[in-house]
N, C-alpha and C positions, 0 to 999 in steps of 0.2 A: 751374812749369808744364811746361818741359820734361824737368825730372824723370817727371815723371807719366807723360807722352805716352811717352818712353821706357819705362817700365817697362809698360805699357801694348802696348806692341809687340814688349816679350820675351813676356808672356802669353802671345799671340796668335801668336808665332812657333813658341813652346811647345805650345801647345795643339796647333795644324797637325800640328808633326812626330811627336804621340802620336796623331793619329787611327788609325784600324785601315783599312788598305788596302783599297779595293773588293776582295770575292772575284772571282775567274774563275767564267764562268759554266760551270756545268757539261754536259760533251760530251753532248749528244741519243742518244742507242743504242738500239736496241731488238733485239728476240732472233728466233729461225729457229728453233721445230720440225720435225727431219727424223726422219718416222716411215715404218719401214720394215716392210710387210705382207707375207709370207709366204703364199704361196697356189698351191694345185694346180690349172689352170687355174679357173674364178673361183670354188675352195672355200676357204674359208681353209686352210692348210696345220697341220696340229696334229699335234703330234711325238710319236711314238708310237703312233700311231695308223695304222693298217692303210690305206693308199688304192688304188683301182683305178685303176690305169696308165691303160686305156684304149687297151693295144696286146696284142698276141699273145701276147709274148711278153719280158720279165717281166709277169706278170698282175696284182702289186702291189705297191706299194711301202711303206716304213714309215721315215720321217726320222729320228734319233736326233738328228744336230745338223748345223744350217746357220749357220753362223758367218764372219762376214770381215771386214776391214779396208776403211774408207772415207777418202777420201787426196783433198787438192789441193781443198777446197770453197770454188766461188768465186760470187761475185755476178758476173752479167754485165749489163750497159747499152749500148747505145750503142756497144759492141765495144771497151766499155771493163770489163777485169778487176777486183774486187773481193775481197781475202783474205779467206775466212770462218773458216774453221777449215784446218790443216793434216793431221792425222789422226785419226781415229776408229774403235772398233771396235763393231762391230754381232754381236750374238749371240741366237740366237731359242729360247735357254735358256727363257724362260717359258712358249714357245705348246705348251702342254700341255693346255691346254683351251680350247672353244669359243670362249667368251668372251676367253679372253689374245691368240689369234690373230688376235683380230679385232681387239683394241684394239693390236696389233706391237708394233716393239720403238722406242723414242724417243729420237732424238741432238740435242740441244739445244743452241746456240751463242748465245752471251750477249753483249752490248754491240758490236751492229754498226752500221757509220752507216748512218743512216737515209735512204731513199734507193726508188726506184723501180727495177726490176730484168725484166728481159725473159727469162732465162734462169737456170741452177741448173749451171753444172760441180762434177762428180762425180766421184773417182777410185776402180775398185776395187782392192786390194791395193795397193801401195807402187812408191815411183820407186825406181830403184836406189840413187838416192844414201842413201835412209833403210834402205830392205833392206838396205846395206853397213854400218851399223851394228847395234850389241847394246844390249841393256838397260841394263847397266851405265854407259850412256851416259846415261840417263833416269830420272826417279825413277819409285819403285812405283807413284803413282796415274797414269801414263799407259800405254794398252796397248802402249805400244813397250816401259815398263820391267817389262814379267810375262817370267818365264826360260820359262811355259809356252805363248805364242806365238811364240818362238823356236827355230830349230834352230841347237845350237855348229856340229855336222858338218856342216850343207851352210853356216855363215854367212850363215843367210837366216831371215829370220821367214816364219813361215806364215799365207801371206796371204787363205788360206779353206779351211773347213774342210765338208766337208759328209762326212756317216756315217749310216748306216742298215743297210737288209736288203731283199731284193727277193726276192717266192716265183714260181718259173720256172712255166714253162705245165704241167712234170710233177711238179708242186707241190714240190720241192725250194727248200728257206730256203736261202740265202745273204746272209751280208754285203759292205757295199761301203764303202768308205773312199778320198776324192779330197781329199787333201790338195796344196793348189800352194802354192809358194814357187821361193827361187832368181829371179836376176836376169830380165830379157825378160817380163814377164809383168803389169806395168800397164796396166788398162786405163782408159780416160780417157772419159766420157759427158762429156755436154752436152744438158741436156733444154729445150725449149722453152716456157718457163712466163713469166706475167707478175704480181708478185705484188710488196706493196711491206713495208720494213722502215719500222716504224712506231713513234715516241715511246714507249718505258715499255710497249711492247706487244710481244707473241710472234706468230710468223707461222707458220701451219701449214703443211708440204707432206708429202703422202705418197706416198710410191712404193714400187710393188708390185713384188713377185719371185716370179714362176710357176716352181715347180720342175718344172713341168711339160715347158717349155720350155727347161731345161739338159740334160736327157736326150734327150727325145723330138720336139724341131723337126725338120722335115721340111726337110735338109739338113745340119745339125750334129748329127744324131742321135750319143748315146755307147753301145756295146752292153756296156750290163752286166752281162750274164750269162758275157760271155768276158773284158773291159776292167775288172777289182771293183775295183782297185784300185793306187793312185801314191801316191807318197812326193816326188816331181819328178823328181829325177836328173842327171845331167849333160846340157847342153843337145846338144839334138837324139839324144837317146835316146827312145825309143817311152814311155815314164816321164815325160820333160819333155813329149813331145807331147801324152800325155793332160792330165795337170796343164795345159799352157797350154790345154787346148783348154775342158777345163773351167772354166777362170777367165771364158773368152771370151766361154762359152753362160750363165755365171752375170750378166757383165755385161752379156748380151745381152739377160738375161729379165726386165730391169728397165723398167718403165714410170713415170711420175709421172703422179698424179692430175689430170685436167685441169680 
């Protein structure tokens, strides 16, 4: 009998130590669509396409590309910070037509904790510490690792790009090209939204960019007919100023959808 009872309680000792471990339950996350809308005050903005300024003089303009870098994306609560993403780039290559402009262009962030959230920090173009670095540093699929948002000669990625053409009041075409890069020149939003991250679910926000408003606000005006164009340049040269001043009026002309 004691035999038995023994062997009996190896079994069982056995059995125990093969069972299969409860899994860990798996993290809650849910995702953040950040769709970015392109728009001539409230027209959709469509590249390529001829628009009226709405000022004297340039009399209208024509987008070829609005392009930039989005940096530092955080959940805010409670005035407590949340990591969403660290960098993205945003390029409004598609809004070629009606229809593309109107549906923008979409930066999507995937498995975030789920969570209630009061705000949406935003960064445009890059903190120095990432600007100080090159591609070489990152692989291909991230827009840090492309050599063609980068410049070797200033050791700066170029942190927005916008080009076009603008016809003056004595109807003379001209182009325009503001590219900003080089250090001093992140700018950092903070928009006041209330919006929650949800189980297995996607959260929409969209925010709009009046390109109307990086040229032609009444105070920040940029005069494009004499001002066509920056490359950056060394800081506090007339080349850095336009460049930062443009990056300034682009993250200025940012709204989120309420």
């Amino acid at each position: 009998m004691r035999t038995i009872i023994l062997l009996l309680l190896s079994i069982t000792m056995w059995s125990s130590s093969c069972e299969t471990p409860p899994k860990k339950e798996d993290k809650i996350t849910g995702n953040l669509a950040i769709t970015f809308k392109a728009r001539y005050g409230a027209d959709p903005l469509i590249l390529f396409q001829q628009t009226a300024t709405g000022q004297s003089n340039p009399t209208n303009i024509l987008f070829k590309k609005l392009d930039f870098f989005i940096s530092d994306i955080k959940g805010v609560n409670a005035g407590t910070k949340t990591d969403f993403a660290d960098v993205g780039y945003i390029s409004m290559v598609n809004s070629i037509t009606q229809q593309a402009a109107e549906e923008g262009t979409t930066f999507t962030i995937n498995d975030l904790p789920v969570g209630s959230y009061t705000a949406l920090d935003l960064g445009i173009g890059l903190s120095d510490a990432i600007n100080n670095t090159t591609p070489g540093d990152y692989n291909s699929d991230s827009p840090l690792g492309l050599n063609g948002n980068h410049w070797a000669s200033w050791n700066s990625y170029i942190l927005c790009k916008l080009e076009g053409d603008i016809t003056q009041s004595n109807g003379t075409t001209s182009g325009f090209l503001y590219h900003s890069g080089v250090n001093g020149m992140h700018q950092l939003l903070s928009f006041a939204k209330n919006y929650d991250i949800e189980a297995n679910q996607t959260t929409e926000i969209t925010v709009y960019v009046d390109a109307k408003d990086i040229f032609f606000k009444t105070g920040s005006e940029i005069d494009m007919v004499t001002d066509k164009q920056t490359h950056s340049g060394a800081v506090g040269s007339a080349d850095y100023n336009l460049a930062k001043k443009v990056i300034e009026n682009l993250a200025a002309a940012m709204t989120i959808q309420s």
